[in-house]
C-alpha positions in Angstrom: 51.0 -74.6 -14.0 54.1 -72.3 -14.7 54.8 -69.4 -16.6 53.9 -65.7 -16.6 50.6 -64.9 -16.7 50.2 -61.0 -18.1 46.4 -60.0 -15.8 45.8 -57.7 -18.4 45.4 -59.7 -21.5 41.9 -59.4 -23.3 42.2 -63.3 -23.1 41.8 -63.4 -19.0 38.3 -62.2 -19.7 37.0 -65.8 -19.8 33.6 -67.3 -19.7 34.4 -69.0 -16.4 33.7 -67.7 -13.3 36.5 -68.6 -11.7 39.8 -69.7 -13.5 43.0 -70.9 -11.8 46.1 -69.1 -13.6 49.2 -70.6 -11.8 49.3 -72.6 -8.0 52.6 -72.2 -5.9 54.6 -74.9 -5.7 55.3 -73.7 -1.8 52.0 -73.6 -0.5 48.4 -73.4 -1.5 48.6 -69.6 -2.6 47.0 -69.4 -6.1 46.6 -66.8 -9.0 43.2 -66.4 -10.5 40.7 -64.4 -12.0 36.7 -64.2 -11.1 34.7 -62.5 -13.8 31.6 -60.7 -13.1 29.7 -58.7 -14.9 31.0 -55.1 -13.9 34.3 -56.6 -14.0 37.2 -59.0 -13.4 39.4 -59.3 -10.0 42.8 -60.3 -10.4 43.3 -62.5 -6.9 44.1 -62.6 -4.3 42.4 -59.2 -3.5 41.5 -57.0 -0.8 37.7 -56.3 -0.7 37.2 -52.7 1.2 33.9 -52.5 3.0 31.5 -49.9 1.7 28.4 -50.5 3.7 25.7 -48.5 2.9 26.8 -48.4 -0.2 29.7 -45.6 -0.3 33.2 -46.6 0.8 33.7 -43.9 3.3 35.0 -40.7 2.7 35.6 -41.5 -1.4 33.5 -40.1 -4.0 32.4 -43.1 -6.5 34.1 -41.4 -9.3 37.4 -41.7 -6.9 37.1 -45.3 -6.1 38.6 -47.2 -9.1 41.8 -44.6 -8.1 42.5 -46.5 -5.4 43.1 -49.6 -7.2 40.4 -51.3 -5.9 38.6 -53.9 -7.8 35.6 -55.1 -5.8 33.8 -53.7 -2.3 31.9 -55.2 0.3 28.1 -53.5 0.3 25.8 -54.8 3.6 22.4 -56.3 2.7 21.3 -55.8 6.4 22.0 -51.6 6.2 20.5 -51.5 2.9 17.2 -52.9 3.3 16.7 -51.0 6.7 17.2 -48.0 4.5 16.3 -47.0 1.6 15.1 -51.1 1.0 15.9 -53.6 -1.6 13.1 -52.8 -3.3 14.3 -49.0 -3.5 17.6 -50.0 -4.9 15.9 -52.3 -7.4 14.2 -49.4 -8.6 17.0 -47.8 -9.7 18.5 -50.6 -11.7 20.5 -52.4 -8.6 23.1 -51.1 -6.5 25.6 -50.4 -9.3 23.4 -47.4 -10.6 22.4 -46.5 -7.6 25.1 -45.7 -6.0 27.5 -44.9 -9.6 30.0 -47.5 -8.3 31.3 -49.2 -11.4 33.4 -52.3 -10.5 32.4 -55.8 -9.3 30.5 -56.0 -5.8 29.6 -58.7 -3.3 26.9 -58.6 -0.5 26.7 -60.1 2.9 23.8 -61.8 3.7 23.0 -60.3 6.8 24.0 -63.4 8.9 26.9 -61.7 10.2 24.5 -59.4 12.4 23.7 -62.5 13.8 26.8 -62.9 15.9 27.0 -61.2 19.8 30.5 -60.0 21.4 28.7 -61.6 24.5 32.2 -63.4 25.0 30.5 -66.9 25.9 27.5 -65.6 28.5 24.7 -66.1 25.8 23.1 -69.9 26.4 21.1 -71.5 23.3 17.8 -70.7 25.5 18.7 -66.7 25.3 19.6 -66.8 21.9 16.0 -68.2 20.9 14.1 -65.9 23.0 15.8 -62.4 24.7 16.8 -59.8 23.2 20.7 -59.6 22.7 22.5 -57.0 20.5 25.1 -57.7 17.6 27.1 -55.6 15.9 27.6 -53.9 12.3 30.6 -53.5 10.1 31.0 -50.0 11.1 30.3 -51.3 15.2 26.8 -50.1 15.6 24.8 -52.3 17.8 22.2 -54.1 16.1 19.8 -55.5 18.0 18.5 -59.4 17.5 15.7 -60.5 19.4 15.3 -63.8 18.4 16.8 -66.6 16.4 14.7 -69.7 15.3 14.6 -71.9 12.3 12.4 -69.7 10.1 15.5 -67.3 10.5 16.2 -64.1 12.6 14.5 -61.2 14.0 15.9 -57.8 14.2 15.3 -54.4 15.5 16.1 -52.3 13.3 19.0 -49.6 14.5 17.1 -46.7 12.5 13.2 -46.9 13.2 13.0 -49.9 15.9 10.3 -51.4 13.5 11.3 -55.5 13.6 12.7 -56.8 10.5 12.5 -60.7 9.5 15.8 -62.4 7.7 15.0 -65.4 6.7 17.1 -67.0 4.3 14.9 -66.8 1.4 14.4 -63.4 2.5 18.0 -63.2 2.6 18.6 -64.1 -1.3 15.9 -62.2 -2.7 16.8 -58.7 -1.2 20.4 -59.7 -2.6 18.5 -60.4 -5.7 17.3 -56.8 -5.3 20.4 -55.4 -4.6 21.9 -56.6 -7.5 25.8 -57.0 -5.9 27.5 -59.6 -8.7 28.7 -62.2 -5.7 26.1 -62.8 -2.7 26.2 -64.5 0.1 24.1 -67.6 1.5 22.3 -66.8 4.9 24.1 -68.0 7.7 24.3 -68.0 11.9 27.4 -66.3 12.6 28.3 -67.9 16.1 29.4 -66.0 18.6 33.0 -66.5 19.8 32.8 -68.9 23.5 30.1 -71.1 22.1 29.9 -74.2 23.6 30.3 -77.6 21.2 26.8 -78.0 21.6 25.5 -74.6 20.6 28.2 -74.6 17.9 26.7 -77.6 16.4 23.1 -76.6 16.7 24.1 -73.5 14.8 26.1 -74.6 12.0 24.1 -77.4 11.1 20.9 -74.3 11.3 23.8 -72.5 8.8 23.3 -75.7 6.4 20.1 -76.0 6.3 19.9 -72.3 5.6 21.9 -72.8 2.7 19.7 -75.3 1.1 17.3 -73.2 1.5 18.7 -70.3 -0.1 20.3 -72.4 -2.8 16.6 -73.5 -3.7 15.8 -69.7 -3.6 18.1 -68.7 -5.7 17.8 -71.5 -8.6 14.2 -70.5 -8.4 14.0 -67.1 -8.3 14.5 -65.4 -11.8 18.0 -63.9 -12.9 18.0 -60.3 -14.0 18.1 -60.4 -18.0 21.7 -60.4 -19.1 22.7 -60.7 -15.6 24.5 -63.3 -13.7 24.7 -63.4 -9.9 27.1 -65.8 -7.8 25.9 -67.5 -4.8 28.5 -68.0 -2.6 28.0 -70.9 0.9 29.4 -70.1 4.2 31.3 -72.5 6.2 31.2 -72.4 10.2 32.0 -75.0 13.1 33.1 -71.6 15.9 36.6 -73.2 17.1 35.8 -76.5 16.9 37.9 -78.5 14.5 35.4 -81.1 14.0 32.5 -79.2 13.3 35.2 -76.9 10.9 36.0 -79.8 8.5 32.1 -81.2 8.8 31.0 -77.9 7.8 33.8 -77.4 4.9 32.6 -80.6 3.8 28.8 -79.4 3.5 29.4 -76.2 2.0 32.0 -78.0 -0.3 29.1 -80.6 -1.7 26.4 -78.2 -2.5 25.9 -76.3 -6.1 27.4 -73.0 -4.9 29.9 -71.1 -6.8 31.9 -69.8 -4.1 33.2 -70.3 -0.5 33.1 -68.3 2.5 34.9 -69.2 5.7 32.7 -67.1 8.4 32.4 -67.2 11.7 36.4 -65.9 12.4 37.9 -62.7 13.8 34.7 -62.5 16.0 36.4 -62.3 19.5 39.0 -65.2 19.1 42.7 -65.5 19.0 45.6 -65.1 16.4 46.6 -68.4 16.9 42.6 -69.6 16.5 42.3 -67.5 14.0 44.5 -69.2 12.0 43.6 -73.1 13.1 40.3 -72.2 11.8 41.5 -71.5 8.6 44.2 -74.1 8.1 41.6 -77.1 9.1 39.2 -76.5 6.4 42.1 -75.9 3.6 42.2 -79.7 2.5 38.6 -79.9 2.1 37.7 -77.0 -0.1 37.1 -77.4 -3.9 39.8 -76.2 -5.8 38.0 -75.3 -8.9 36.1 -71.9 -6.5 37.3 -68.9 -5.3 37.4 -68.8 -1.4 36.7 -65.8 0.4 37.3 -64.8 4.0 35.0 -63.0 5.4 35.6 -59.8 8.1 39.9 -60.7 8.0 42.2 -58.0 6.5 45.2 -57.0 9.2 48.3 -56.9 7.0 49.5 -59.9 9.8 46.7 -62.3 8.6 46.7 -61.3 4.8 50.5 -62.5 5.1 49.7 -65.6 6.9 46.3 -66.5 5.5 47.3 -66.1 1.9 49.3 -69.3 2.3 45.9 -71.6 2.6 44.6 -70.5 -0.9 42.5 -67.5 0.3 41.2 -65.7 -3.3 39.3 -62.7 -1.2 39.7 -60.8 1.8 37.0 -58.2 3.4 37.7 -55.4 6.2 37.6 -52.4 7.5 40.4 -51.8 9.1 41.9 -49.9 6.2 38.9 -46.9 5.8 38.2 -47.4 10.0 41.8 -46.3 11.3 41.9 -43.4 8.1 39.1 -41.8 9.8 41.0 -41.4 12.9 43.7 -40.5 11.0 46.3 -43.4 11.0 47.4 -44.4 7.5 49.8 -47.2 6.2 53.6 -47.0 5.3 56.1 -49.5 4.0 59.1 -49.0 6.7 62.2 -49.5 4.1 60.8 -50.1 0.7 58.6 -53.0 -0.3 60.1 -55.7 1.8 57.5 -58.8 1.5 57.1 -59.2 5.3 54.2 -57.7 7.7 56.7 -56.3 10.3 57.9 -54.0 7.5 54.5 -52.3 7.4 53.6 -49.5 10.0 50.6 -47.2 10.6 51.4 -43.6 11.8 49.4 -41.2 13.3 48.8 -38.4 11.3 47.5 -35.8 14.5 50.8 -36.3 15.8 52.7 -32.6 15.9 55.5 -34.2 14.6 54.5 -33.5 11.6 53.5 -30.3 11.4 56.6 -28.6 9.0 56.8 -32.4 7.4 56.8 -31.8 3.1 57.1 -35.3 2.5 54.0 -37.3 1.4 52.7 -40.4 3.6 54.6 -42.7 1.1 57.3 -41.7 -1.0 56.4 -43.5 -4.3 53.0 -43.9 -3.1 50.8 -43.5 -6.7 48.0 -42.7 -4.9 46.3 -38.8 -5.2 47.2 -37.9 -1.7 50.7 -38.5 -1.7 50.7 -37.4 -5.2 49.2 -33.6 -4.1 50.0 -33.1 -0.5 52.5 -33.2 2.4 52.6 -34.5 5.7 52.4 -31.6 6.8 48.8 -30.5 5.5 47.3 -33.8 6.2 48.5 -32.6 9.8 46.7 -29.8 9.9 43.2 -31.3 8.5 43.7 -33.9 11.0 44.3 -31.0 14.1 41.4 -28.7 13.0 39.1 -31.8 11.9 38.6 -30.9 8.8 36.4 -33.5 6.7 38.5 -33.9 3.8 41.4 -35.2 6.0 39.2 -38.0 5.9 39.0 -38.4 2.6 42.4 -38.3 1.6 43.5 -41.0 4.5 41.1 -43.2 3.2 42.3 -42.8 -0.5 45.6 -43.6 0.8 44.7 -46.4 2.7 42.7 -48.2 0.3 45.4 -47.3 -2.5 47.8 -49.0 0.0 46.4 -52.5 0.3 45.7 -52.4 -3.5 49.3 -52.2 -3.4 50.2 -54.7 -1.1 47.8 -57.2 -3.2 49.8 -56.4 -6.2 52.6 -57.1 -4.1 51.1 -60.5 -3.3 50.6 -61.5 -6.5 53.6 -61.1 -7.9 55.5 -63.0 -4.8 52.8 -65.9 -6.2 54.1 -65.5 -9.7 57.5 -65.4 -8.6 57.2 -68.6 -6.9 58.1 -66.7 -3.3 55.2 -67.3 -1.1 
């Protein structure tokens, strides 16, 4: 396909969920557009994780500010407070929490994984207690995984919680995010072959289940929900492409590629990505989940990657690093940098963060102020690194996209 493709047209609202508006010639990169109901997202695009329901630090009314054009809400956080059922109360998460734009959910399966680096055996995994960890790095505790699906301790009360995956959909259900995600085992990195297989094929039969959950289970009036299947396989190239396969073959509407950036290397990283590339359906967005350094999103981009999650961008804001280009907009990762906005460096500093930079911060305040919030911990220093932050990687998306268009990546 060639041409250029205007985002904005009243035309790109399609009836499609996903639709394909131009392929590089260079690589797999694509330009497309998912429409959901609170929204369309012009991809590839950044996803910024708002777990609990808030992205960190940003009033809702701030959030559409930043650019972004869809968040990242965790199923596992919100039914261990207030509940599904709560949120479902209050017309889904959208009301709820006032955030206006497209949202996805994770399916709890990602508490599933342990940063056990390889000492967990199959035989402690279905019976002692081991602890995983949240998006936000709070340990989760999982005391047993069987077929029926996994048993938690919840972080808040210790009361146990049961995910199974029909669990898993209908508290998504509940939740009301526009794209869901399929239940999953998300393997912990240093898994033998043998585990690794055990699991994924557990991850497949999961998905059957919750496909049959979700075709069964009633759609809200008026409202459409997207079930997205996970692919796994750990570092295994031949349980990869067997599991892209699957996940490929079942009625889902989406992709995931899960299971990465749990312990493993760059370099693995990326092998687990570029196997399953060739066996993915073209015709679906692909989303992958828990990567969003500026190094992979340059890298990754190139295998036809629609979505990316993180939360590196509001993480390191809290602690007061923030995101600069180093000369201008140069298309390159090594011509991004993160400063440190403590540093007393920066104390009589009038510039902004980013010269140029649209977003409110650098629009209103100096260096120099964010300085001081940082130095006398001031909480709305955390607020206005994070609006920079996420305004940033909006940026760099746009940035992407139009290296697509122009036929450069």
């Amino acid at each position: 396909m060639s041409g250029v493709y205007n985002f904005d047209r009243a035309d790109c609202i399609i009836m499609a969920f996903f639709k394909i508006l131009k392929k590089s010639k260079k690589s797999k990169a694509r330009l497309g557009v998912i429409s959901a109901k609170h929204g369309i997202i012009k991809t590839p695009a950044f996803v910024p994780v708002a777990t609990k329901g808030t992205l960190k630090g940003v009033l809702p009314r701030d959030v559409k500010t930043t650019g972004t054009q869809v968040a990242f809400v965790n199923t596992f956080h919100l039914v261990s407070h207030p509940g599904s059922e709560v949120v479902q109360k209050f017309g889904g998460i959208h009301n709820y929490t006032k955030l206006d734009l497209p949202l996805m959910s994770d399916s709890a399966g990602f508490q599933v994984f342990s940063l056990g680096a390889g000492k967990h055996t199959r035989q402690e995994s279905q019976g002692k207690l081991r602890y995983a960890k949240s998006h936000e790095g709070e340990d989760v505790p999982v005391e047993r995984i069987t077929e029926e699906g996994v048993w938690f301790r919840s972080p808040r009360d210790g009361k146990k919680l049961l995910f199974t995956p029909e669990t898993s959909v209908r508290h998504q259900k509940n939740i009301g995010a526009d794209l869901i995600m399929a239940f999953d085992e998300c393997i912990y990195y240093g898994a033998g072959h043998e585990y690794t297989k055990s699991a994924t094929n557990r991850t497949h039969r999961w998905l059957e289940r919750c496909i049959k959950t979700f075709q069964k289970d009633p759609q809200k009036p008026g409202y459409r929900q997207y079930l997205y299947g996970i692919i796994q396989g750990g570092v295994f190239k031949d349980l990869r492409i067997d599991s892209a396969k699957f996940i490929a073959a079942q009625p889902v509407d989406g992709i995931a590629i899960g299971g990465v950036s749990v312990g493993e290397t760059k370099r693995e990283l990326r092998e687990q990505v570029e196997w399953v590339t060739d066996y993915l359906p073209e015709g679906k967005p692909v989303h992958l989940l828990g990567v969003g350094h500026v190094d992979d999103i340059f890298d990754l981009i190139r295998y036809g990657i629609d979505t990316f999650d993180c939360v590196e961008p509001t993480r390191i804001a809290r602690n007061g690093a923030v995101y600069q280009w180093k000369n201008g907009k140069k298309f390159t990762a090594s011509a991004i940098s993160k400063i440190d906005l403590g540093k007393s460096k920066y104390i009589a500093d009038k510039n902004p963060i980013q010269k140029g930079c649209k977003c409110y911060t650098c629009q209103n305040f100096s260096l120099s102020f964010l300085n001081h919030l940082f130095k006398e911990r001031e909480l709305v220093g955390y607020s206005l690194a994070t609006i920079h932050n996420v305004r940033f990687f909006s940026d760099l998306f746009e940035e992407v996209r139009k290296a697509i268009r122009g036929g450069k990546i």
